[in-house]
PyMOL Python script that loads the backbone (N, CA, C, O; Angstrom):
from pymol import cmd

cmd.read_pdbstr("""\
ATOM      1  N   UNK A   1       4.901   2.424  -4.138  1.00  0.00           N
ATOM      2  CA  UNK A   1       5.115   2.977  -5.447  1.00  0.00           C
ATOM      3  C   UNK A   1       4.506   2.010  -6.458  1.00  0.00           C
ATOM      4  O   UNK A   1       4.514   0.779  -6.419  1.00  0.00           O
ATOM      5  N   UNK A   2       3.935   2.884  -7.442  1.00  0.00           N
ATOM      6  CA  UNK A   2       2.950   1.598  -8.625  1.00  0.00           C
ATOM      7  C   UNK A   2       4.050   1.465  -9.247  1.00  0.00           C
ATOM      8  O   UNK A   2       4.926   2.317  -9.395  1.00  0.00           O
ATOM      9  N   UNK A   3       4.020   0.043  -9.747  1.00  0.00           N
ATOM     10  CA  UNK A   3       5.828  -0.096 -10.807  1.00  0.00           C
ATOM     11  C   UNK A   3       4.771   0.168 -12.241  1.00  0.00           C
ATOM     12  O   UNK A   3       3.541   0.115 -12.255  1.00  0.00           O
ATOM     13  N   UNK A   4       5.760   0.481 -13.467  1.00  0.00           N
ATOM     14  CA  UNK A   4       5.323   0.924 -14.307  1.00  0.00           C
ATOM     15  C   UNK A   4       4.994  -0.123 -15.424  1.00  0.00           C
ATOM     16  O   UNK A   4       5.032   0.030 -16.644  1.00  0.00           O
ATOM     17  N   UNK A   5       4.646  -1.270 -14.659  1.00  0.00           N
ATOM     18  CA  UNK A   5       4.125  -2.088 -15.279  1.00  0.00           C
ATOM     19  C   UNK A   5       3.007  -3.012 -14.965  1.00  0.00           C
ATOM     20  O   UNK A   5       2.776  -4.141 -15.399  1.00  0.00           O
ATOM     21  N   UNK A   6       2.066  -1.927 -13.709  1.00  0.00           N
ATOM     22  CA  UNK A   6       1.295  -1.942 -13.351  1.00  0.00           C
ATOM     23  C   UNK A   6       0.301  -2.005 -14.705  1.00  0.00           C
ATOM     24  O   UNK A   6       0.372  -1.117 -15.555  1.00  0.00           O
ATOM     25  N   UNK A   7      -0.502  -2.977 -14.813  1.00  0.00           N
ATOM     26  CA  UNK A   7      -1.389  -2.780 -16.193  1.00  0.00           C
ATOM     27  C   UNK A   7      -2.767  -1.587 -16.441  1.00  0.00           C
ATOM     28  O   UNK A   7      -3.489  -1.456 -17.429  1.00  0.00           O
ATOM     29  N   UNK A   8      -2.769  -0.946 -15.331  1.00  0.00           N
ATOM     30  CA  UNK A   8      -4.276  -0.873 -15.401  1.00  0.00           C
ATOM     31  C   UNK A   8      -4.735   0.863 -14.088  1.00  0.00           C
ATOM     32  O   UNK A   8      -3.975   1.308 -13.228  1.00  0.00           O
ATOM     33  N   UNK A   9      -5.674   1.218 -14.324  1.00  0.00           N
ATOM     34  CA  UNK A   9      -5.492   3.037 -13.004  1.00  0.00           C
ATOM     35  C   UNK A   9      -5.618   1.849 -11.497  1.00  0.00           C
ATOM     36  O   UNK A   9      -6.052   0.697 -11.518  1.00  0.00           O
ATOM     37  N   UNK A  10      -5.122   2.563 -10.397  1.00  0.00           N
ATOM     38  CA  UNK A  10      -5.013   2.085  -9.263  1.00  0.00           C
ATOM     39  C   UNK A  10      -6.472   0.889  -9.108  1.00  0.00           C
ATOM     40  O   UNK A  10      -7.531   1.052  -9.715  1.00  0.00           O
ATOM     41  N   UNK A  11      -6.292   0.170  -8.522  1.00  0.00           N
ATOM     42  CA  UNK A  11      -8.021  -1.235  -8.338  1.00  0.00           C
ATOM     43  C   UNK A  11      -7.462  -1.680  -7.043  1.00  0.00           C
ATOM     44  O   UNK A  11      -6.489  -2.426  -7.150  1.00  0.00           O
ATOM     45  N   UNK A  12      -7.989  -1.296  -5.422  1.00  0.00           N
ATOM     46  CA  UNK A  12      -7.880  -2.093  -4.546  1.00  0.00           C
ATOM     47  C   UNK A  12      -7.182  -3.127  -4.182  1.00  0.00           C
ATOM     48  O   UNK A  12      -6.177  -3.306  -3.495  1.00  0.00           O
ATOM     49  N   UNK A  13      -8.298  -4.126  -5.092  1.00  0.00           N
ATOM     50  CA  UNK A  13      -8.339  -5.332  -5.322  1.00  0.00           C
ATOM     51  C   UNK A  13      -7.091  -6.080  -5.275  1.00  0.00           C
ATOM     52  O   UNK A  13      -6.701  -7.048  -4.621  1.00  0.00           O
ATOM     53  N   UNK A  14      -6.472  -5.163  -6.372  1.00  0.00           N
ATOM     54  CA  UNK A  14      -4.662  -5.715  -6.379  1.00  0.00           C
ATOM     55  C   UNK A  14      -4.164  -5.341  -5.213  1.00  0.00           C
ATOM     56  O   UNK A  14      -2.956  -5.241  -5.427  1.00  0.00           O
ATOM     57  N   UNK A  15      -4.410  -5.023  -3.888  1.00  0.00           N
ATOM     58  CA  UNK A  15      -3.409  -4.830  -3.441  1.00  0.00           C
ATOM     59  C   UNK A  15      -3.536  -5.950  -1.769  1.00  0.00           C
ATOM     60  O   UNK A  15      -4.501  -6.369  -1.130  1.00  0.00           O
ATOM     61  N   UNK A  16      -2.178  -6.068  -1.614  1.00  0.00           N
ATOM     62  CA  UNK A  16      -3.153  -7.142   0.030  1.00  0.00           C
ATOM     63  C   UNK A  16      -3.853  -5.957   0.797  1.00  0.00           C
ATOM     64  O   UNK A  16      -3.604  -4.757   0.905  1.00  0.00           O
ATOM     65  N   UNK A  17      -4.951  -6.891   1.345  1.00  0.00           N
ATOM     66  CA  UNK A  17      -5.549  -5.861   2.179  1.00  0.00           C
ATOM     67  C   UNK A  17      -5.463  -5.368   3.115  1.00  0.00           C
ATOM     68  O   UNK A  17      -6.427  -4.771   3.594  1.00  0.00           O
ATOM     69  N   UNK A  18      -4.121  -5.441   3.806  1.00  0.00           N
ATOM     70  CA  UNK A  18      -3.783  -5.067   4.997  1.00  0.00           C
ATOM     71  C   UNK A  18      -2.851  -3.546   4.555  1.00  0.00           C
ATOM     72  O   UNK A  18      -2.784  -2.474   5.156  1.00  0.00           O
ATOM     73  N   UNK A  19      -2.268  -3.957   3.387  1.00  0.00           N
ATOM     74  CA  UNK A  19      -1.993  -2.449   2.796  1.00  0.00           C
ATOM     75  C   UNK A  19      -3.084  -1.887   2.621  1.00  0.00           C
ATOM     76  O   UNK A  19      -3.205  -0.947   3.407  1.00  0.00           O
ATOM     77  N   UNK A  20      -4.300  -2.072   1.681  1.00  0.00           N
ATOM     78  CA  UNK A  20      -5.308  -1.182   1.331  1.00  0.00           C
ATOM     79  C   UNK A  20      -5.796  -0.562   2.080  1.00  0.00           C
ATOM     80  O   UNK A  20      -6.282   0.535   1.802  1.00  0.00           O
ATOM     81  N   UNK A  21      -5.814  -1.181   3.481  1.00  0.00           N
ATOM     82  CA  UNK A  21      -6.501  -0.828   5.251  1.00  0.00           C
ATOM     83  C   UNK A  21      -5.616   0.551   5.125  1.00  0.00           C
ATOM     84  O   UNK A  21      -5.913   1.716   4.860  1.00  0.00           O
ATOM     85  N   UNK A  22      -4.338  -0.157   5.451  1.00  0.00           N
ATOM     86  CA  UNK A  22      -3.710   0.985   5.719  1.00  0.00           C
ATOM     87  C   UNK A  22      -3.302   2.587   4.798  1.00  0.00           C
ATOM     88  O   UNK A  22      -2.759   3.626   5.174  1.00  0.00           O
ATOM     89  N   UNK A  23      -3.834   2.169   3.548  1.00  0.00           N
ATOM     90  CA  UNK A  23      -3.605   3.631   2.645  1.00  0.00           C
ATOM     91  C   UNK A  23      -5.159   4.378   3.199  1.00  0.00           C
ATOM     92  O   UNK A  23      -5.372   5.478   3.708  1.00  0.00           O
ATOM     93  N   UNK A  24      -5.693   3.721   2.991  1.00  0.00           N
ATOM     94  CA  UNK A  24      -7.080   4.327   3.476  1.00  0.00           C
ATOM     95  C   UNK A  24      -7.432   5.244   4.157  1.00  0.00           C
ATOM     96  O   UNK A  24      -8.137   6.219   3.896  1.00  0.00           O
ATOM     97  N   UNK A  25      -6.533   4.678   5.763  1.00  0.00           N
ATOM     98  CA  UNK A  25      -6.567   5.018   7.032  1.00  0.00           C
ATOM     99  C   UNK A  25      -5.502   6.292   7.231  1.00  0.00           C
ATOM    100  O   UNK A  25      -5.532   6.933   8.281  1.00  0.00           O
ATOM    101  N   UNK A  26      -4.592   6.610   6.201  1.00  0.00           N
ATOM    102  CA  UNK A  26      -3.929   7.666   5.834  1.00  0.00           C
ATOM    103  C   UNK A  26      -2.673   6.617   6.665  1.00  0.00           C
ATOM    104  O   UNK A  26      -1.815   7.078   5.912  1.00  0.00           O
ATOM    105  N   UNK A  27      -2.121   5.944   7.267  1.00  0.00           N
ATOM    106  CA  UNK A  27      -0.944   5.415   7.592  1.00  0.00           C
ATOM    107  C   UNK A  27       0.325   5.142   5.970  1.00  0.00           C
ATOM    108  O   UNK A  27       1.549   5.281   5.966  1.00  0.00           O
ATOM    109  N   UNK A  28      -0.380   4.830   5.074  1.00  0.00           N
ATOM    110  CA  UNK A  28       0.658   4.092   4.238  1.00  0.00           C
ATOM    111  C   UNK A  28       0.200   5.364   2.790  1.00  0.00           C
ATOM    112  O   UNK A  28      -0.768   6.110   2.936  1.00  0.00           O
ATOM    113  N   UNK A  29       0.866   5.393   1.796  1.00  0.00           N
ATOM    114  CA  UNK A  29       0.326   6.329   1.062  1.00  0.00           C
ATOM    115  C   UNK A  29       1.145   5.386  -0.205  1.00  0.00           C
ATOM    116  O   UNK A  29       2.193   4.757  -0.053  1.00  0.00           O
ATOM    117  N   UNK A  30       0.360   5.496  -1.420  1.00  0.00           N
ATOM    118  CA  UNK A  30       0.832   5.001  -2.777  1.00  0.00           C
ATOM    119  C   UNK A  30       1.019   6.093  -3.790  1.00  0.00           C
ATOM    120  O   UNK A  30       0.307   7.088  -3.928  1.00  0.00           O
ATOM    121  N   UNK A  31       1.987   5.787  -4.414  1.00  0.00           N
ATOM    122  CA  UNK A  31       2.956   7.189  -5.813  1.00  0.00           C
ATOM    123  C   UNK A  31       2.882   6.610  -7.168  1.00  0.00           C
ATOM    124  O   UNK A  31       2.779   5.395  -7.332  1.00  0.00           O
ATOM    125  N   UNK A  32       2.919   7.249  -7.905  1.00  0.00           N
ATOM    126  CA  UNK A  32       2.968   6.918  -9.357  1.00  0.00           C
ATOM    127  C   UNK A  32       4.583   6.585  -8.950  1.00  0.00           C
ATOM    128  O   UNK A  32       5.135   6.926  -7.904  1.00  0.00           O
ATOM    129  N   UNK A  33       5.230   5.763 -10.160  1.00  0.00           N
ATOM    130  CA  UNK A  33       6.733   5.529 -10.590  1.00  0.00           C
ATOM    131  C   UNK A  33       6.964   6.861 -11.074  1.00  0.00           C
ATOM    132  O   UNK A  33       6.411   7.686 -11.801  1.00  0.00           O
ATOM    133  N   UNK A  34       8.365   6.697 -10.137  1.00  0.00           N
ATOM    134  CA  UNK A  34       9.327   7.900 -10.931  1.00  0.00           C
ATOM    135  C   UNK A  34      10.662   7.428 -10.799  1.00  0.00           C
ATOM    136  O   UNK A  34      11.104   6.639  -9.965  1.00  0.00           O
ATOM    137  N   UNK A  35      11.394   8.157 -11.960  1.00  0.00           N
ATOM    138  CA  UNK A  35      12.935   7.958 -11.837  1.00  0.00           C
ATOM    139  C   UNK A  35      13.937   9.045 -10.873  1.00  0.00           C
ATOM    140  O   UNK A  35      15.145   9.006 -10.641  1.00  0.00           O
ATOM    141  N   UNK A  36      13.142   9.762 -10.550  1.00  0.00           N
ATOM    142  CA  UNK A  36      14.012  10.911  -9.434  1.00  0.00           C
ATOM    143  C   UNK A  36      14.208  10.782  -7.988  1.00  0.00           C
ATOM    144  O   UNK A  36      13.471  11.302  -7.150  1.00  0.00           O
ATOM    145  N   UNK A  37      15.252  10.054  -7.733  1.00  0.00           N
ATOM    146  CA  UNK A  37      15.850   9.948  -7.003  1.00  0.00           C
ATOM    147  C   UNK A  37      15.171  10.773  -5.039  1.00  0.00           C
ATOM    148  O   UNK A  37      14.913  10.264  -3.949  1.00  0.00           O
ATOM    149  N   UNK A  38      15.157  12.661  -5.780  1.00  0.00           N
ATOM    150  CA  UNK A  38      14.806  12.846  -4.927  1.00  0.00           C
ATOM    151  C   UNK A  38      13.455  12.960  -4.173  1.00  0.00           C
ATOM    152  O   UNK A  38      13.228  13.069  -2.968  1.00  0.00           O
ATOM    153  N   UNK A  39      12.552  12.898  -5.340  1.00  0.00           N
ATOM    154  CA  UNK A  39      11.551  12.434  -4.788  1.00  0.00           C
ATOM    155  C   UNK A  39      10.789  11.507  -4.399  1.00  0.00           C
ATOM    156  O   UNK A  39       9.604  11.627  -4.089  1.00  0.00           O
ATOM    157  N   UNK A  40      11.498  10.444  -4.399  1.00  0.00           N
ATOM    158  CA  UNK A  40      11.059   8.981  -3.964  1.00  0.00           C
ATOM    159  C   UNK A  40      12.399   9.047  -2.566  1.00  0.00           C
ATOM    160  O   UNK A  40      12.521   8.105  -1.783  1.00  0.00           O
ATOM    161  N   UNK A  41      13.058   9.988  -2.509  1.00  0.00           N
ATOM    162  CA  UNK A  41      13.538  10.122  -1.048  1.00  0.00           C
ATOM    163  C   UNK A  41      12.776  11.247   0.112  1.00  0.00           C
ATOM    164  O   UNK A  41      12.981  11.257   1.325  1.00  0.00           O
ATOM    165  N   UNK A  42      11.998  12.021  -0.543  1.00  0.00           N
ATOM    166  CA  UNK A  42      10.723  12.645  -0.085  1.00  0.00           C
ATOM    167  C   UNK A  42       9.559  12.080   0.199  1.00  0.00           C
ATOM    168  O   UNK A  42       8.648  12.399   0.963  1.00  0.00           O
ATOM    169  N   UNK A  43       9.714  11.242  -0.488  1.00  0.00           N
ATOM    170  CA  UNK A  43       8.343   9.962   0.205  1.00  0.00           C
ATOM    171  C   UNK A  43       8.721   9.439   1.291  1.00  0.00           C
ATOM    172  O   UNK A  43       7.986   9.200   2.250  1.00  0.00           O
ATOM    173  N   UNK A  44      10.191   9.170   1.197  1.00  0.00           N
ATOM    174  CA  UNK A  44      10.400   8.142   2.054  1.00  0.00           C
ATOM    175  C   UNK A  44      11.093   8.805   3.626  1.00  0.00           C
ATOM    176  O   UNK A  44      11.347   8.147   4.635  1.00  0.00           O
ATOM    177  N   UNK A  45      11.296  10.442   3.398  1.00  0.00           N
ATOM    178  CA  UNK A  45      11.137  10.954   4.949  1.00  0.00           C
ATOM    179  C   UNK A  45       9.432  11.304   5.458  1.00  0.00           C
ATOM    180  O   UNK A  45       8.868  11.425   6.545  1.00  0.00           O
ATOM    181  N   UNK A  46       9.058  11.373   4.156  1.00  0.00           N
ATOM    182  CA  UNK A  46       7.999  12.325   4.648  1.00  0.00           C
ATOM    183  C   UNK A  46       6.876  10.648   5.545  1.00  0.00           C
ATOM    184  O   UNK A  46       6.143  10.778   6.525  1.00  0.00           O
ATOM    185  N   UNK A  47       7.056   9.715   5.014  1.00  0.00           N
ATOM    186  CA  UNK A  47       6.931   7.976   5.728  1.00  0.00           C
ATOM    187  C   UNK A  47       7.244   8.341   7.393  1.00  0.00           C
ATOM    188  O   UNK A  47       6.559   8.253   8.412  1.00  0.00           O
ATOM    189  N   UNK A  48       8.271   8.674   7.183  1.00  0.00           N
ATOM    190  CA  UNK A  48       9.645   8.627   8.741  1.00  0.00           C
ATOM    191  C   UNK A  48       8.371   9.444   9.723  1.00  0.00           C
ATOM    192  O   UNK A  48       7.671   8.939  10.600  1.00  0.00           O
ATOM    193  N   UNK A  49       8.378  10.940   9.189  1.00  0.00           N
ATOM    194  CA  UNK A  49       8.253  11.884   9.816  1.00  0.00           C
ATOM    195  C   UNK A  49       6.528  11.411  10.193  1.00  0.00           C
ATOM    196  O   UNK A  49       6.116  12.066  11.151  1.00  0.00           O
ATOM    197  N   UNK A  50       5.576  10.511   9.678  1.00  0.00           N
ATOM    198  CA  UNK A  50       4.345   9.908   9.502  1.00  0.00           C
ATOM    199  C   UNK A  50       4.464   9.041  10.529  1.00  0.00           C
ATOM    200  O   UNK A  50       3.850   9.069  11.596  1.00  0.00           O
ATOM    201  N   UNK A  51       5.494   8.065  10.068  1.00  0.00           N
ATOM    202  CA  UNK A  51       4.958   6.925  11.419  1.00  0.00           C
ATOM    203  C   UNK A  51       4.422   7.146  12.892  1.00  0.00           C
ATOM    204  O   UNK A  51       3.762   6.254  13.425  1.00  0.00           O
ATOM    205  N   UNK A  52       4.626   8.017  13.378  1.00  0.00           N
ATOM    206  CA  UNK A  52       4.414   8.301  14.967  1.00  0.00           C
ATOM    207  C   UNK A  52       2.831   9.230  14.911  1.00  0.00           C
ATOM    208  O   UNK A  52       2.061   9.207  15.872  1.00  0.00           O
ATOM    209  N   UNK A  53       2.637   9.741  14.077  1.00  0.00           N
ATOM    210  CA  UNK A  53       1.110  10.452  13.665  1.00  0.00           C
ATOM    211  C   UNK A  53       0.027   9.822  13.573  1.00  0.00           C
ATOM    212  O   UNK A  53      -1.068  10.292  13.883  1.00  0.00           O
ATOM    213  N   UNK A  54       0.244   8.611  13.105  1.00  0.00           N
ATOM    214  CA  UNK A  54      -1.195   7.787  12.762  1.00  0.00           C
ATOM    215  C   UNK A  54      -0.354   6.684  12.583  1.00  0.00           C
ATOM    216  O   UNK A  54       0.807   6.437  12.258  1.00  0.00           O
ATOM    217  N   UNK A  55      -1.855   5.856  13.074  1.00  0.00           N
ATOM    218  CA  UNK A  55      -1.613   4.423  13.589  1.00  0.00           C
ATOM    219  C   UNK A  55      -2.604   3.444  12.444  1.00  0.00           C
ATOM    220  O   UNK A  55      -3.792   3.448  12.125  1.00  0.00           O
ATOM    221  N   UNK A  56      -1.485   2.703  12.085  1.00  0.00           N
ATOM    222  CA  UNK A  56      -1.691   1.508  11.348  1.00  0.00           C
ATOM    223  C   UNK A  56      -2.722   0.938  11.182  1.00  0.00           C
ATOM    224  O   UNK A  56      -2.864   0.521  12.332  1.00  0.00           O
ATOM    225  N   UNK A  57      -3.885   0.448  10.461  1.00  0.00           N
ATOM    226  CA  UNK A  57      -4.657  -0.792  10.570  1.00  0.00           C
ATOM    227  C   UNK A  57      -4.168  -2.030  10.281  1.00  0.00           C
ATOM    228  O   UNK A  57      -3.838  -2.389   9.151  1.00  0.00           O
ATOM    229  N   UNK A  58      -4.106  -2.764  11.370  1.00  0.00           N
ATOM    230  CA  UNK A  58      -3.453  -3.962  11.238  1.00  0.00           C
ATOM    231  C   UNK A  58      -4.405  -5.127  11.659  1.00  0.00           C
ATOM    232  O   UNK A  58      -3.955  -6.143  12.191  1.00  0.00           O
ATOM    233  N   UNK A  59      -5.883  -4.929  11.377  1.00  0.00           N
ATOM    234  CA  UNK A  59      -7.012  -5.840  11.487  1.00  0.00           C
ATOM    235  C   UNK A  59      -7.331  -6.873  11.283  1.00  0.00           C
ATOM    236  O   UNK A  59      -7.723  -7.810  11.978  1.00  0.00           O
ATOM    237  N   UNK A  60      -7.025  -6.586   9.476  1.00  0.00           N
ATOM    238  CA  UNK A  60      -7.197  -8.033   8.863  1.00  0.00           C
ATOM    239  C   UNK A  60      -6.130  -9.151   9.235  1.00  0.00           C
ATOM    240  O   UNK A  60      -5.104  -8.938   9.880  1.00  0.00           O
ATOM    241  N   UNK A  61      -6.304  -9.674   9.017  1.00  0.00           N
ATOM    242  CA  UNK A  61      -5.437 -10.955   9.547  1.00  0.00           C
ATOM    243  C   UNK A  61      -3.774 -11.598   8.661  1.00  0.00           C
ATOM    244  O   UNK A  61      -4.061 -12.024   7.542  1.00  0.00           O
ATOM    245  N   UNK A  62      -2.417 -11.702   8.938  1.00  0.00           N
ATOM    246  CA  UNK A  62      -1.771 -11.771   8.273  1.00  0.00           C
ATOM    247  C   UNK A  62      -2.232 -12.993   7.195  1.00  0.00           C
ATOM    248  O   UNK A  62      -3.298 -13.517   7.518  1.00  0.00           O
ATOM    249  N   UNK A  63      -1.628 -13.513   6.014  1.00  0.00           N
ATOM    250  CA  UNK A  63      -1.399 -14.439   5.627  1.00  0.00           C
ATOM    251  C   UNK A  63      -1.132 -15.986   5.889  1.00  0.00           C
ATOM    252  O   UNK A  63      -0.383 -15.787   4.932  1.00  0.00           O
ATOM    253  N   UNK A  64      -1.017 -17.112   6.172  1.00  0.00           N
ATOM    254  CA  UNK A  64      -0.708 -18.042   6.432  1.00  0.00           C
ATOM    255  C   UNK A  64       0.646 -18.297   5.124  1.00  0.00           C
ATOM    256  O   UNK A  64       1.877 -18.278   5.137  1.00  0.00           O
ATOM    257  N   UNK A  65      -0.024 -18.442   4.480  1.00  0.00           N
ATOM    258  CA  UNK A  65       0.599 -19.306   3.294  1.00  0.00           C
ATOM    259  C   UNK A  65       0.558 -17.790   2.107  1.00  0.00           C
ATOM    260  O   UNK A  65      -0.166 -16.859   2.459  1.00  0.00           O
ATOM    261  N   UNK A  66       1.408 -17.641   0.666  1.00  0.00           N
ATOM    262  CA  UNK A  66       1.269 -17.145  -0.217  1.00  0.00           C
ATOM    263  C   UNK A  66      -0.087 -16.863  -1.301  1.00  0.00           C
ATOM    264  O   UNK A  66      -0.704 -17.907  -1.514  1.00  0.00           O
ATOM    265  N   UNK A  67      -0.599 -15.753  -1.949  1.00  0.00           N
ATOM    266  CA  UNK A  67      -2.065 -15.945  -2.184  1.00  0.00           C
ATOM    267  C   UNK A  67      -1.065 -16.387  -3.903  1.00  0.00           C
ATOM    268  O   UNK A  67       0.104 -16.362  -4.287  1.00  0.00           O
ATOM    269  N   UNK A  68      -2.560 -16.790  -4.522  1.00  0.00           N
ATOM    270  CA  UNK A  68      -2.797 -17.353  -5.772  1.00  0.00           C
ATOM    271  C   UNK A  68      -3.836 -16.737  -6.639  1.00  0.00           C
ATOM    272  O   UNK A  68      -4.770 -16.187  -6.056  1.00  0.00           O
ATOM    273  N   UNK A  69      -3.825 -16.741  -7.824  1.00  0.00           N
ATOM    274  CA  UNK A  69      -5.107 -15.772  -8.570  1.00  0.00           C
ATOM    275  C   UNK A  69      -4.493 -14.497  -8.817  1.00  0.00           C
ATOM    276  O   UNK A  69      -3.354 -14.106  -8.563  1.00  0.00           O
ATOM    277  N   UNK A  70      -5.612 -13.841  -9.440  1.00  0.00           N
ATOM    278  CA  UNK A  70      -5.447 -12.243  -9.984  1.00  0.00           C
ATOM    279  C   UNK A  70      -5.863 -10.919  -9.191  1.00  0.00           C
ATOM    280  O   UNK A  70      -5.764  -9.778  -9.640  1.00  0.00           O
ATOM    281  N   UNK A  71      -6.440 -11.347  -7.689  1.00  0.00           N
ATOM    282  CA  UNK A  71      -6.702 -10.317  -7.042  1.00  0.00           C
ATOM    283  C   UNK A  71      -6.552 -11.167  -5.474  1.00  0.00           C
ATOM    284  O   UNK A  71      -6.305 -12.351  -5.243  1.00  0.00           O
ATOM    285  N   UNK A  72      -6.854  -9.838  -4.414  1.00  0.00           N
ATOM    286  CA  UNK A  72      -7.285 -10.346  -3.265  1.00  0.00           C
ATOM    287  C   UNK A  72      -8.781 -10.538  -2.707  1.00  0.00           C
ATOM    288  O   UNK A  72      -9.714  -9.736  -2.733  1.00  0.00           O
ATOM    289  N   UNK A  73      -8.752 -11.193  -2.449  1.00  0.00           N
ATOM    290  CA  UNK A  73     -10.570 -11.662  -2.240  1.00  0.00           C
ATOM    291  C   UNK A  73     -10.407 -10.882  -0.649  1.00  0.00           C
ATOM    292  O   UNK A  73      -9.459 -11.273   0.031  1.00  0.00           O
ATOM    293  N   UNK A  74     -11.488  -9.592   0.047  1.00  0.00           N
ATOM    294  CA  UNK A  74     -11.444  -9.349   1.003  1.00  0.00           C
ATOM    295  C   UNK A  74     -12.473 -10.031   2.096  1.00  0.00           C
ATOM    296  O   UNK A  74     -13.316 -10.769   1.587  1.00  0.00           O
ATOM    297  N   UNK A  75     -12.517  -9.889   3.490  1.00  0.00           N
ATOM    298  CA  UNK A  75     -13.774 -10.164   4.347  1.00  0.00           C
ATOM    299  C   UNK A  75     -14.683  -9.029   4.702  1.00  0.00           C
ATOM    300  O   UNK A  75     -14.469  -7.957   4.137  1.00  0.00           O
ATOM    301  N   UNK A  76     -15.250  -9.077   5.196  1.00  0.00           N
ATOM    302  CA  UNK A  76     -16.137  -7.833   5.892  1.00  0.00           C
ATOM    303  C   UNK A  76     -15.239  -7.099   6.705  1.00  0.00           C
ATOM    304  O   UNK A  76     -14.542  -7.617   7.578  1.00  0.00           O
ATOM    305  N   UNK A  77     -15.261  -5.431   6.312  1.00  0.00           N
ATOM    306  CA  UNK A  77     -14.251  -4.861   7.378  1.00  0.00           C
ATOM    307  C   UNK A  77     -15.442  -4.473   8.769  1.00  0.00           C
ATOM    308  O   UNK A  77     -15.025  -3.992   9.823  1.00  0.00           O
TER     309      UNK A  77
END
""", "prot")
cmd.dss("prot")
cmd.show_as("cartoon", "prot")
cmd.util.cbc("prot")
cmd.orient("prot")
């Protein structure tokens, strides 16, 4: 979910890239903010009912340590 103090329209960049892999790849999916309850509980079966459908990219490499700066710097996919 984008929090609503996201500055700026959706940019990759901001996001780690092991999420970005995975919205891509249709595994993970991103929502505008909302305050309704039930539809941010519709995301979150319609997640459930997803996981077993498609499979994750989990390529890039985790983290070691916490990142620093204003974006994620990616590698060659």
């Amino acid at each position: 979910m984008i929090l609503p103090t996201y500055e700026s329209k959706y940019f990759p960049y901001t996001l780690p890239p092991r999420l970005d892999y995975n919205v891509e790849c249709g595994f993970a999916k991103l929502y505008p903010w909302t305050e309704s309850p039930r539809t941010v509980a519709n995301w979150i079966r319609n997640a459930y009912n997803r996981r077993e459908k498609i499979d994750p990219d989990n390529s890039f490499p985790s983290f070691p340590i916490n990142r620093t700066g204003h974006r994620w710097h990616y590698g060659a996919r």
